[in-house]
N, C-alpha and C positions, 0 to 999 in steps of 0.2 A: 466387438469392434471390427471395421471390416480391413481386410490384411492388405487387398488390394482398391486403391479408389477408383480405378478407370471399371472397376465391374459396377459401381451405384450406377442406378440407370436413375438418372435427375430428368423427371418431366420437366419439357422445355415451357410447357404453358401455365404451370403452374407457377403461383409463388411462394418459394421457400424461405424458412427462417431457422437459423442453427446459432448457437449460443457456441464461440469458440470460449470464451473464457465469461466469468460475471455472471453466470445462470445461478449459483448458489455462492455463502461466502460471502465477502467482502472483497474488491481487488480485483483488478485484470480484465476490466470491461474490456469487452470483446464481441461483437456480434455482425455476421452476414447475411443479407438477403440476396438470393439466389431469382433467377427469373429470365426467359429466355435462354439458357447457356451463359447468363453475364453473372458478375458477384460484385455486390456492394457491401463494406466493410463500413461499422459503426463504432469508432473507438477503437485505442488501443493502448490499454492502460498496463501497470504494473501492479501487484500483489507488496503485502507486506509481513513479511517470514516472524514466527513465532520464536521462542525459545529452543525449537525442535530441531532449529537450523543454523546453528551458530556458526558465524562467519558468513552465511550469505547476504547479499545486496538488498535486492527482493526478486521478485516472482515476476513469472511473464507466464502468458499463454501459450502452448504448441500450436504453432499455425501452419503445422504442415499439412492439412489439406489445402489449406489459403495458397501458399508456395506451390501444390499440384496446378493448380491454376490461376497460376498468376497473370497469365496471357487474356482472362476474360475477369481481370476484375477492373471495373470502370473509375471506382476512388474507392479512400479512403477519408470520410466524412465524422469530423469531430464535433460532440454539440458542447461538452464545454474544457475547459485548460486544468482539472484535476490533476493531479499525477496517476487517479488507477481509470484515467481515463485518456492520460497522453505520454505517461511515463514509457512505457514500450518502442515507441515510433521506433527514435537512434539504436535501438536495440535488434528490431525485426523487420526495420523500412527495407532492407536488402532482399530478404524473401517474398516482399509483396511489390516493388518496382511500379506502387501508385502514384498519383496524384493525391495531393491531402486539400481538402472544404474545411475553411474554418474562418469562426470569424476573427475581429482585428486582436484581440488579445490574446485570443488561444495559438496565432500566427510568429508573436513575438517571443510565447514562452515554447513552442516549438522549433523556431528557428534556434534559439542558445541550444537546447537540445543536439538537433542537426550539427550544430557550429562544434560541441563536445566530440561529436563521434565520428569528424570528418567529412559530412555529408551536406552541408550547407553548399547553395549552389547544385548541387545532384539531385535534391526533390523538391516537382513542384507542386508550391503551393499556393492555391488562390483563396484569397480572403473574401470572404463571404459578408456584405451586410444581416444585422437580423432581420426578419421578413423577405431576406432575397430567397430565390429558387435557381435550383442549379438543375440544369439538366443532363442527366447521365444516362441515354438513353441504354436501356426499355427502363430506366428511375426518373424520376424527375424528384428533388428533393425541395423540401420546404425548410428555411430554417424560421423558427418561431420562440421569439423571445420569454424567459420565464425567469423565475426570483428563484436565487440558490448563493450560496456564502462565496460568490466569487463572481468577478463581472462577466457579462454575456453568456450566459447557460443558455440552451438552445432547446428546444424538442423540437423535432422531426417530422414532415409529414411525405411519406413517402410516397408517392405515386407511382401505379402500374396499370396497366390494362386488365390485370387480375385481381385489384383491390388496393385501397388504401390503407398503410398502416402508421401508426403512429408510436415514435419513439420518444419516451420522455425526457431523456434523459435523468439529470437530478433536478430534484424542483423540493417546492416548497410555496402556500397561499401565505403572503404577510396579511398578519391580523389588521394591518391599516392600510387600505385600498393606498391610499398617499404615497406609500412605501414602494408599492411592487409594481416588478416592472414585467411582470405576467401578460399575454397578449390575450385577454380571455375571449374578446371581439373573437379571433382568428379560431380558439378551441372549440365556443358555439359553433360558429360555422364548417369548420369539419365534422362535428357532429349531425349538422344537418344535411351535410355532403354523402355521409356513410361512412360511420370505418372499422372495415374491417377486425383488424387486430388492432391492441393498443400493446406495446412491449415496454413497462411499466418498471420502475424501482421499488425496492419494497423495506428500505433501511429501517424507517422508524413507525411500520405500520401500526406495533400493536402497543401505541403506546399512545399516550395522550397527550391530546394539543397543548403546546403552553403559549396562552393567550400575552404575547409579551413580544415587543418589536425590537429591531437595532436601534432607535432612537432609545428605547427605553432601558437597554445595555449602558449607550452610550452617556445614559442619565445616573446607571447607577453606580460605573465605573468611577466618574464625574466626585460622587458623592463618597464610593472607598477612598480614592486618592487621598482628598482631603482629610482624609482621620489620619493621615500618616504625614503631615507636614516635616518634618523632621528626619524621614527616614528614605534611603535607596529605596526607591520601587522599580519594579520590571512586570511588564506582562507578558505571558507567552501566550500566543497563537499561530494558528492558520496560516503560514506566509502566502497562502491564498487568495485571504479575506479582506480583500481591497477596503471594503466598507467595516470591518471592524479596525484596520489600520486607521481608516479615519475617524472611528470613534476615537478609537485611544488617542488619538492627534487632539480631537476637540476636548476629550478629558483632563488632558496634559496640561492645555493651554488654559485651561480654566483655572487652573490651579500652578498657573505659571511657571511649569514646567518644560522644556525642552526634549522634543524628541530626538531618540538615539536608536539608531536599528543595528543587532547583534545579530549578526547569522547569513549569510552568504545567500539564500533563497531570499531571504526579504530584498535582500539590496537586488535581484535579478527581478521580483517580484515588482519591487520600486520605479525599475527601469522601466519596465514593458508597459505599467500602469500610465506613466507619464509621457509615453510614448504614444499611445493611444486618447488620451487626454485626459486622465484621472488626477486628482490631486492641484488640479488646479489652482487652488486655492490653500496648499499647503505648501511651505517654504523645504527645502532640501533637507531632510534629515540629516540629525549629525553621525559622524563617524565616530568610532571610541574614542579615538585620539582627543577630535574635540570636546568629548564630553569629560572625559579626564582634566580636561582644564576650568570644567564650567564646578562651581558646590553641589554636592553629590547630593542634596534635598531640590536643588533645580533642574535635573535629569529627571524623564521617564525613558528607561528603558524598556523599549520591543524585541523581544527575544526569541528564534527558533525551537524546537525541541518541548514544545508541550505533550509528545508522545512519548518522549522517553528516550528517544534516539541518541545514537553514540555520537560523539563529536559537536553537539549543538549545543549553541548560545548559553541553554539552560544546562543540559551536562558538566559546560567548563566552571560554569558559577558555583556547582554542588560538586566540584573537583577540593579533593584534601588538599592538594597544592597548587592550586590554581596559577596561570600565569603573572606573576610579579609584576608585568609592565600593563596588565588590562583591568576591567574591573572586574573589582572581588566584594562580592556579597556577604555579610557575616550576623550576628548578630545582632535581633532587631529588624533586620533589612524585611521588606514584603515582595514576593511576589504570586502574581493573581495569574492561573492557570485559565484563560478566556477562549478555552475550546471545550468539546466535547471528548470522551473515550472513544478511538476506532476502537472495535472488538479484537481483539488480539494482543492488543498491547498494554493490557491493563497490568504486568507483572511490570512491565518496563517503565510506565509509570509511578508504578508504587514506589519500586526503586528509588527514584527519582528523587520523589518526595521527603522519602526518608534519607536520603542523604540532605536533603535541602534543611531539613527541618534539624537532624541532626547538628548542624551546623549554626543552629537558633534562627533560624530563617523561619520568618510567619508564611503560612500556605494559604492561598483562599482560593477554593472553587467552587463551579456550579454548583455541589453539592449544600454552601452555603450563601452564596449570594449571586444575585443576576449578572454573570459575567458574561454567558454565553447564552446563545440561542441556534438550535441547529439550522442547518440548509436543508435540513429533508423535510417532508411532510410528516404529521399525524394525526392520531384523532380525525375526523370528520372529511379533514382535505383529500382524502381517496375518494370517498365519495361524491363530494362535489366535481371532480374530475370526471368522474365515469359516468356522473350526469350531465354534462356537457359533451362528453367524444361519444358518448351508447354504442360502444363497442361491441364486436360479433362476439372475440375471440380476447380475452387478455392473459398475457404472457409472463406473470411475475417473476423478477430475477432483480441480483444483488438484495441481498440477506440473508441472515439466518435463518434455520428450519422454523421456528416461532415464526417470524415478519411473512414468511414466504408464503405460509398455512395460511396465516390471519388472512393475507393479502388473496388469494385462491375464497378464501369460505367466503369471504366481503362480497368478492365479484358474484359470485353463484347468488347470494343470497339479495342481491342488488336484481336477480333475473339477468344477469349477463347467461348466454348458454353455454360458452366453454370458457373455461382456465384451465392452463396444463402450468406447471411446475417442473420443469426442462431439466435436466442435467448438459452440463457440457458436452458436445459433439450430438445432442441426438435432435434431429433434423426434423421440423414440422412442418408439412404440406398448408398452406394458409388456404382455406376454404369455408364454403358453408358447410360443411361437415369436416373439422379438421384433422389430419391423420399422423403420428410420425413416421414420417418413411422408412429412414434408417440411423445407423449410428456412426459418426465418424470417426478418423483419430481424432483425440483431443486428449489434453494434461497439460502438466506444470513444470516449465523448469524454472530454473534456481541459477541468476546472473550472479558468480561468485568470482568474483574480481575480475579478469579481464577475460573470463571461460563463461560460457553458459551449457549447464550439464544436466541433466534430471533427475530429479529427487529421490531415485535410487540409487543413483552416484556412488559407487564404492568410499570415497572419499567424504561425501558424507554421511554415511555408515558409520565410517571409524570416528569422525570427529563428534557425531554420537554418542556410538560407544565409550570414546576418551570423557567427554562432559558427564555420562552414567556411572560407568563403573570406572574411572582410572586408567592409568596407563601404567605401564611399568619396562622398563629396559634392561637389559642384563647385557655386562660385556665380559666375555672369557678369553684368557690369552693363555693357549697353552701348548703343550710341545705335540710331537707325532704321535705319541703315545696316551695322550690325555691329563697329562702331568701337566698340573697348577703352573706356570711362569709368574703369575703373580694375583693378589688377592680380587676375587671376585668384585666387580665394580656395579653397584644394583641404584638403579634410580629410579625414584615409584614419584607419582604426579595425583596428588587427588587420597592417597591413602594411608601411608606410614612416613610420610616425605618428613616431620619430626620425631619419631617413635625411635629411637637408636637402639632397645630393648629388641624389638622387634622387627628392625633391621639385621641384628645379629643374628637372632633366631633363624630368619628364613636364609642367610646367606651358609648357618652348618646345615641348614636344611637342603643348600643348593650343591655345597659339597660335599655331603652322604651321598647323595643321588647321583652325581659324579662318577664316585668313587665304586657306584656300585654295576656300572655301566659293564658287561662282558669285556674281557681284555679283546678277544677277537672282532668285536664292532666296536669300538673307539675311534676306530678310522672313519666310520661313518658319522658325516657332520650334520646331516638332516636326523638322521636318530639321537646325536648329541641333543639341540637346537631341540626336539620336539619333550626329549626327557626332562631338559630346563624350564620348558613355557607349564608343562604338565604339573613340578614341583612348585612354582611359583604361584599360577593359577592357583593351585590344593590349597595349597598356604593362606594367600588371601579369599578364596572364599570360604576357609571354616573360620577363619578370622573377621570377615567384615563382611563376610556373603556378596560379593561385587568377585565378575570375574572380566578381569582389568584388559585392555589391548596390549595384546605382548609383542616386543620385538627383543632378540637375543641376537647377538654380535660376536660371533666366533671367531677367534684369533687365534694363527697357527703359526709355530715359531720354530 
């Protein structure tokens, strides 16, 4: 990594392409092109933290090269409204002091954004029609309409005097020409234009097509409902997925059901879609209140939280004690899980589940009936892509080391001449022979409540260490000389917290070791302190092998 950035010597004629975040993984699109001395930013999404992170928000990119030169970046161009592709902005708009491109719905879930973090009215941003071009000079940008589980997805075409590249954004071919709102016109023809690079997604490369559309969701949703006349149903998805809300709206209705939206993102989702003109032809969904007055077999509830997440729609439902004045799901009750696994949060779904099920709740996912169909490609659809753009140079990124590979051997083996497989920060010369220049800063921090710190954080270290091995506290109140005032106060978190056997044991264990302490250092309170953490440690790790976070509290009287 380079310690200083005003030493990269960035050819002014070249054009470059560096992955700040979203070159591997899942989460935290992020990517600029470089050209002239100017910088064009492509996204700026958020991460979604594992189990390894407890307590944090989620993830954001390091964009402090971006911040080195914030004076020559020209925008900040969204191609669609995800969260790990707009979730960032309110979190890092301050370090990058652009203008944001986007179009009309990515504009409104930006704005509440902005509105959250005080920023609303301090950045501008111009809403972009799809097929508009923005000109950012030495860029001129193309936005180019494509099919993905959310309205107006965009790919990219980027213009420079150095070459054309093409940014896909997320996308996805619908198996019924009918359905998609794909600009193929527009992708022929930059292929016949030339293009350079193509800077490609790679989620669900190596997997195979499933030849099945959102009407045909919306047909089989249609047909679950109805085997459950009698019972609360709830679906959770995507508060994304404008067009699977309107499936479940047309499933509902079919089966005379009234829609009920659970979860705070839908109802912001609801807004901006209807603001933009979606839903036109759906009546106001109801609010719990209302649906509380309506017979619980004529609700369908839409509900947040089909990842697993803390505090959502579906978490409160599979709560042991659920709010008394809202609804409560119990035995019998269904509900249809109508999304896919992000990669990471498969343990928080599991979770989920089983408290759901626990509670006699019927579960039904993709895994048994057509609920869902993804927004990414696979099977065959990379290829038809790359036979339309015949790309110089393509640049797989967002996936796993599996998709990333597939997606790299595809290209090669289609006769494209190069694929490189980028890691974050390292910087690729766009040419007919393409080079990486250098490497820059680039990593991960960790938005942990109203701090954003990086992932080596002391803090969360320990909090860590407390989830692995335990914690344990010691308080000692005693006189000048080391003399007991009164009984040892031990509180373990994670490891003997009901054992009283073995509570007793390490407390004679804790005044032995006391007692055995030189009368001429006694006075020393970091020797006291370190002879306590030492006997306790010992303690619990010949006893449960965990060697716990210790804090000891010395009391002098």
């Amino acid at each position: 990594m380079q310690d200083n950035q005003e030493e990269i010597n960035f050819p002014k004629d070249k054009l470059l392409f560096v992955p700040i975040g979203g070159a591997t993984g899942v989460g935290m699109n992020c990517y600029a092109y470089g050209y002239k001395g100017k910088w064009l930013i492509v996204d700026l999404g958020i991460g979604f933290p594992g189990d390894d992170l407890p307590g944090v928000d989620c993830l954001i990119p390091d964009v402090s090269f971006l911040r080195e030169h914030q004076a020559d970046i020209v925008g900040l161009v969204i191609t669609h409204a995800h969260e790990d592709h707009i979730g960032a902005i309110g979190y890092l708009w301050r370090d990058l002091h652009c203008p944001i491109y986007c179009t009309a719905f990515a504009k409104e879930l930006i704005e509440n954004k902005l509105n959250e973090e005080g920023l609303l009215g301090r950045v501008e941003i111009f809403q972009v029609p799809q097929g508009g071009i923005v000109d950012l000079k030495p860029f001129s940008v193309e936005f180019i309409s494509m099919t993905h589980s959310i309205p107006e997805p965009n790919a990219l075409a980027i213009r420079t005097k150095a070459g054309l590249v093409v940014h896909t954004g997320d996308w996805r071919f619908e198996s019924k020409k009918s359905e998609s709102t794909t600009d193929y016109d527009t992708l022929k023809a930059l292929g016949k234009e030339g293009v350079l690079a193509c800077v490609c997604t790679s989620t669900n490369t190596s997997e195979e097509k499933v030849n099945a559309s959102e009407n045909d969701v919306r047909d089989s949703l249609t047909k679950l409902i109805a085997q459950y006349p009698d019972n609360q149903v709830a679906v959770g998805c995507f508060a994304s997925n404008v067009k699977r809300m309107e499936s479940i709206y047309q499933a509902a209705k079919a089966n005379g059901r009234d829609v009920c939206l659970l979860g705070r993102s839908l109802w912001r989702v609801d807004a901006a879609a209807r603001a933009c003109g979606y839903f036109k032809d759906i009546p106001e969904f109801l609010s719990e209140d209302e649906a509380l007055d309506k017979p619980h077999n004529k609700v369908l509830y839409i509900c947040t939280g089909s990842q697993g997440e803390r505090h959502s729609a579906l978490s409160n439902l599979a709560a042991l004690a659920p709010n008394p004045h809202g609804v409560i799901f119990g035995k019998d009750d269904v509900i249809i899980f109508s999304s896919s696994v992000i990669p990471g949060n498969e343990k928080a779904i599991d979770l989920l589940q089983r408290k759901l099920q626990t509670k006699g709740i019927k579960i039904i996912t993709e895994r048994n009936a057509l609920v869902h169909i993804s927004g990414h490609y696979a099977g065959d659809d990379l290829k038809k892509m790359y036979e339309m753009l015949k790309p110089h140079i393509v640049l797989p990124i967002h996936g796993d080391t599996l998709n990333l590979n597939c997606h790299a051997e595809m290209a090669i083996e289609m006769g494209i001449p190069y694929a490189f497989n980028l890691n974050d920060g390292q910087m690729l010369v766009l040419k007919d022979e393409p080079e990486i220049l250098t490497q820059i800063p680039s990593g991960i921090l960790a938005v942990d409540g109203h701090q954003i710190i990086p992932l080596n954080a002391q803090v969360l270290k320990k909090r860590r260490k407390m989830m692995d091995e335990g914690t344990a506290v010691l308080t000692l109140v005693v006189n000048s000389d080391l003399n007991m005032m009164a009984e040892p106060q031990l509180s373990t978190f994670g490891l003997i917290d009901e054992n009283e056997d073995l509570k007793n044991e390490l407390k004679n264990n804790i005044i032995t070791a006391l007692n055995e302490i030189a009368p001429e250092r006694r006075s020393e309170d970091n020797l006291v302190k370190d002879v306590m953490r030492h006997t306790i440690r010992s303690f619990l790790n010949e006893k449960f092998g965990k060697k716990p976070l210790m804090d000891v509290h010395l009391i002098r009287i």
